[in-house]
C-alpha positions as a Markdown table, in Angstrom:
| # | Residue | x | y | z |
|---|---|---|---|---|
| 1 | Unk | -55.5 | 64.0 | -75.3 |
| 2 | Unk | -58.8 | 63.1 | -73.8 |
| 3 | Unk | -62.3 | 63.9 | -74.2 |
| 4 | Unk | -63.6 | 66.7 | -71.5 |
| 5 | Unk | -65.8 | 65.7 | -68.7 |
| 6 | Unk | -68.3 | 68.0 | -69.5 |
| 7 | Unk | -69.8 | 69.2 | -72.4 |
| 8 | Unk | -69.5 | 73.1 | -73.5 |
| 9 | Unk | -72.9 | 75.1 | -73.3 |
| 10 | Unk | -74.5 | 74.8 | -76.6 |
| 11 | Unk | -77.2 | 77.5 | -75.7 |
| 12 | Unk | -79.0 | 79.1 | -72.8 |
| 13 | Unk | -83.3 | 78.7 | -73.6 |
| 14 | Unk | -84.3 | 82.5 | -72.6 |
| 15 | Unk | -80.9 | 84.0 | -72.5 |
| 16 | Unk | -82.4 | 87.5 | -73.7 |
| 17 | Unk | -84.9 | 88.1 | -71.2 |
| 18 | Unk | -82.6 | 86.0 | -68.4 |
| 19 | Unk | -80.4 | 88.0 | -66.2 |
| 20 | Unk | -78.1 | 87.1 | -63.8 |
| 21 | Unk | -76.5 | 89.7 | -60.9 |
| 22 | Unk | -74.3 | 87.5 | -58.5 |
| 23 | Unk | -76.7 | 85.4 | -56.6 |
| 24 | Unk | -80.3 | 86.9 | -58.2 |
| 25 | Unk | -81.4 | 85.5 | -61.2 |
| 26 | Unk | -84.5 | 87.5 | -62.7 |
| 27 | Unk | -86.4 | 87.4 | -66.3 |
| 28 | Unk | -87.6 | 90.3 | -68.2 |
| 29 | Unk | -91.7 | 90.4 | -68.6 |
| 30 | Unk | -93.7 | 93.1 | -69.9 |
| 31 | Unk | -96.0 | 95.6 | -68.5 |
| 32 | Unk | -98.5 | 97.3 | -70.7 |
| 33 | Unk | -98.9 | 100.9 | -69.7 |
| 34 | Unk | -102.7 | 100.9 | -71.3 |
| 35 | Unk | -104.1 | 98.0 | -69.8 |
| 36 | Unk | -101.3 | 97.0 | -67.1 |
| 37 | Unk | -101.3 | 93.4 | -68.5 |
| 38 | Unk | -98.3 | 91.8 | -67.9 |
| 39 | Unk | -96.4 | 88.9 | -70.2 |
| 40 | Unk | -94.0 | 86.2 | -70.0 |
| 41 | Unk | -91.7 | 86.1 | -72.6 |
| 42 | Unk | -91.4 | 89.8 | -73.3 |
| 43 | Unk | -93.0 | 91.3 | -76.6 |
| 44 | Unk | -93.7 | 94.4 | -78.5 |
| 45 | Unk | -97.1 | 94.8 | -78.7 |
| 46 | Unk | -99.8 | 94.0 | -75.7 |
| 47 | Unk | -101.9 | 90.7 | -76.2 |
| 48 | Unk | -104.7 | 91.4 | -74.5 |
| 49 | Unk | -105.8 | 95.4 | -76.0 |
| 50 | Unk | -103.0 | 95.8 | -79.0 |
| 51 | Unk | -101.3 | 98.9 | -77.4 |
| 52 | Unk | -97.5 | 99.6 | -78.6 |
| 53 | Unk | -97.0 | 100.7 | -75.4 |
| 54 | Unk | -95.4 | 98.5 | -73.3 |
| 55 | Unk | -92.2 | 98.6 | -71.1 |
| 56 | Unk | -90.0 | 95.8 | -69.9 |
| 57 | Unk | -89.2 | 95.5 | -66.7 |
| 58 | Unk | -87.4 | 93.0 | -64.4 |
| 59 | Unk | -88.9 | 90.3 | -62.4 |
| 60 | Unk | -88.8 | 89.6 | -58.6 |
| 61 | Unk | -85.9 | 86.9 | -58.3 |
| 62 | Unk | -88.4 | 84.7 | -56.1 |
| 63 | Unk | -92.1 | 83.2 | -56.9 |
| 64 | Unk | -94.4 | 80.8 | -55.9 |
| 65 | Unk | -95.5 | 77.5 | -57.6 |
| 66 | Unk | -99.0 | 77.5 | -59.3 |
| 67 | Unk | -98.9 | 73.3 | -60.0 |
| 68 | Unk | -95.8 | 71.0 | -61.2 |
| 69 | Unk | -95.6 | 67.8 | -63.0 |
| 70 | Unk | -92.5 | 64.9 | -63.5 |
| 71 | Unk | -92.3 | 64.2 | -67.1 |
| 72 | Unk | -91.4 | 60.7 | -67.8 |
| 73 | Unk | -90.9 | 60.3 | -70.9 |
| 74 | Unk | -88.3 | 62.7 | -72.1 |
| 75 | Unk | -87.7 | 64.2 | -75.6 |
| 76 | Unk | -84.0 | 63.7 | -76.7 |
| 77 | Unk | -81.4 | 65.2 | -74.9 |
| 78 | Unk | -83.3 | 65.1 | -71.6 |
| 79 | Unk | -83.6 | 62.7 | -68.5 |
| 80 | Unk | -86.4 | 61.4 | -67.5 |
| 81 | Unk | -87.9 | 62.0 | -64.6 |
| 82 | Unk | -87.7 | 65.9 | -64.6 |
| 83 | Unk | -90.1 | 68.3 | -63.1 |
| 84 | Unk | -91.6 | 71.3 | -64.8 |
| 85 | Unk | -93.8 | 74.4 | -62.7 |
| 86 | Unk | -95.9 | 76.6 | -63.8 |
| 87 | Unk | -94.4 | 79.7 | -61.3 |
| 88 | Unk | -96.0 | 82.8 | -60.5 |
| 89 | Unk | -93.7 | 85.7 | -60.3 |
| 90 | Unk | -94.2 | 89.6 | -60.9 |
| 91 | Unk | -98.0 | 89.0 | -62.0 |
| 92 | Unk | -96.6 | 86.4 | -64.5 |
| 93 | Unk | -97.3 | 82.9 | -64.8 |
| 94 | Unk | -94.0 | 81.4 | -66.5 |
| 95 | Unk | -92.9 | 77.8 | -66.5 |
| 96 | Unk | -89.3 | 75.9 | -66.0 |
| 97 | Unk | -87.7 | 73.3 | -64.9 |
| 98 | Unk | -86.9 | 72.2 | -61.1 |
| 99 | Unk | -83.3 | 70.5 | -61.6 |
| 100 | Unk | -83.2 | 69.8 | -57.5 |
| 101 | Unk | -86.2 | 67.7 | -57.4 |
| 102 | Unk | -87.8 | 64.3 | -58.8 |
| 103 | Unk | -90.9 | 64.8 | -57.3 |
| 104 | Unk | -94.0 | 67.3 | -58.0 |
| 105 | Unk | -93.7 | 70.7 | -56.0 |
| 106 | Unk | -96.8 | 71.2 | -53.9 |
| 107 | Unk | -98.7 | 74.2 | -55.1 |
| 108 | Unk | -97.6 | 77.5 | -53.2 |
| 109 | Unk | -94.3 | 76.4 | -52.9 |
| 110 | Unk | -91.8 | 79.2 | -52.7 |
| 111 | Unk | -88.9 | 79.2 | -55.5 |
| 112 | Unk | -86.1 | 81.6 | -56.8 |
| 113 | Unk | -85.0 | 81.4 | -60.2 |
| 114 | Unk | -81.4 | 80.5 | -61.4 |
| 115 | Unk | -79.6 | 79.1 | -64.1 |
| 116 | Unk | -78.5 | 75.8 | -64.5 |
| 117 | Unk | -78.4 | 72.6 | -67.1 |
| 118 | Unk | -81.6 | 71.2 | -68.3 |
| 119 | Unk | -80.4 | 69.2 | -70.8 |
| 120 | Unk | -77.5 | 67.3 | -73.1 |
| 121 | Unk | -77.1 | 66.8 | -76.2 |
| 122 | Unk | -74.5 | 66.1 | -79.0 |
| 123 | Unk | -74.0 | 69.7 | -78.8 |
| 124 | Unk | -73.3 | 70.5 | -75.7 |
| 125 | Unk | -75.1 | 71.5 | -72.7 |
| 126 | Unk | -78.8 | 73.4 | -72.9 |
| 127 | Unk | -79.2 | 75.8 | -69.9 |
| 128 | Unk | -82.1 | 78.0 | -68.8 |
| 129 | Unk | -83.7 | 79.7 | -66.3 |
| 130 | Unk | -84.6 | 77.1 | -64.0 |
| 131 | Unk | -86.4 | 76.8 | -60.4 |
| 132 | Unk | -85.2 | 75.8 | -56.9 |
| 133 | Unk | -87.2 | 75.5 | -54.2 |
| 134 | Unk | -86.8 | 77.7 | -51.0 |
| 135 | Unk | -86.3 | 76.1 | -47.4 |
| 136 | Unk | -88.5 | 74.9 | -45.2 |
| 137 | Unk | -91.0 | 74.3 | -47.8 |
| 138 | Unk | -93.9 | 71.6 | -48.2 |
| 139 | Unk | -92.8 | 68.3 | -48.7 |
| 140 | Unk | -92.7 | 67.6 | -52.7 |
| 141 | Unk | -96.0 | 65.3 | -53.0 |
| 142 | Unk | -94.8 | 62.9 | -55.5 |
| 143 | Unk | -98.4 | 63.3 | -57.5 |
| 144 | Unk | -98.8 | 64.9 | -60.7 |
| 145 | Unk | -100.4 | 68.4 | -59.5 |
C-alpha cells in the first residue's frame, strides 16, 4: 500500500472563532457594549475598560491590508518565503497568512478571508484562516511594508 499524497489536517489555528458558509469565510471578534471596543481573538472580558459585557459577533468576510511582510526564515514546518498582513476587518486589526503571494501586499490592499494550508509538519497539515487578495488590486511591492 502506499503512502498518501497529502497529509491529513493535523489542526486548524483559530478554528473556534473561524467560520466557514460556502464561499464566506468570517472570524468571530468581540464588541464591548460599555466602551464599543472591539478585539481580535474573542474574549470574555473587555481589555481596554474591564466590562463583562461583551458580545461576539461575526466579521465582514472582506478587509483591507494595514502593512505585510515575507518572512524568510521559517520556523519548522513552514516554507520560506511566506507573507503575513496585518488586515483590518470589522474595526479589528488581525493578522494571517497570504498563501497566493511571495511578495509584500501594498497597504490598502483589498482581501477576503478563507481557509487554507499554512503549514506541514510530521503531523499533518496546519490550516488557518488565511488572506487572498481581491482583483484588480495594487501590484504586490516586493518591499517589506
Amino acid at each position: 500500500m502506499s503512502a498518501p499524497d497529502t497529509l491529513p489536517v493535523a489542526r486548524q489555528v483559530g478554528a473556534d472563532w473561524t467560520h466557514q458558509d460556502g464561499q464566506r469565510t468570517t472570524v468571530t471578534i468581540t464588541v464591548c457594549q460599555a466602551c464599543a471596543s472591539r478585539w481580535f481573538p474573542p474574549r470574555d472580558t473587555c481589555s481596554t475598560c474591564a466590562s463583562a459585557e461583551v458580545e461576539d459577533i461575526a466579521s465582514e468576510s472582506h478587509g483591507t491590508v494595514y502593512a505585510s511582510s515575507v518572512v524568510q526564515i521559517a520556523p519548522r514546518g513552514f516554507q520560506a518565503p511566506y507573507v503575513l498582513a496585518y488586515v483590518d476587518i470589522s474595526g479589528v486589526r488581525l493578522l494571517a497568512h497570504c498563501p497566493t503571494s511571495d511578495q509584500a501586499l501594498t497597504p490598502g490592499t483589498r482581501v477576503h478571508l478563507t481557509v487554507a494550508p499554512i503549514a506541514d509538519t510530521g503531523e499533518g497539515t496546519i490550516t488557518s484562516y488565511v488572506v487572498t487578495p481581491l482583483g484588480d488590486q495594487p501590484t504586490p511591492t516586493g518591499e517589506q511594508r
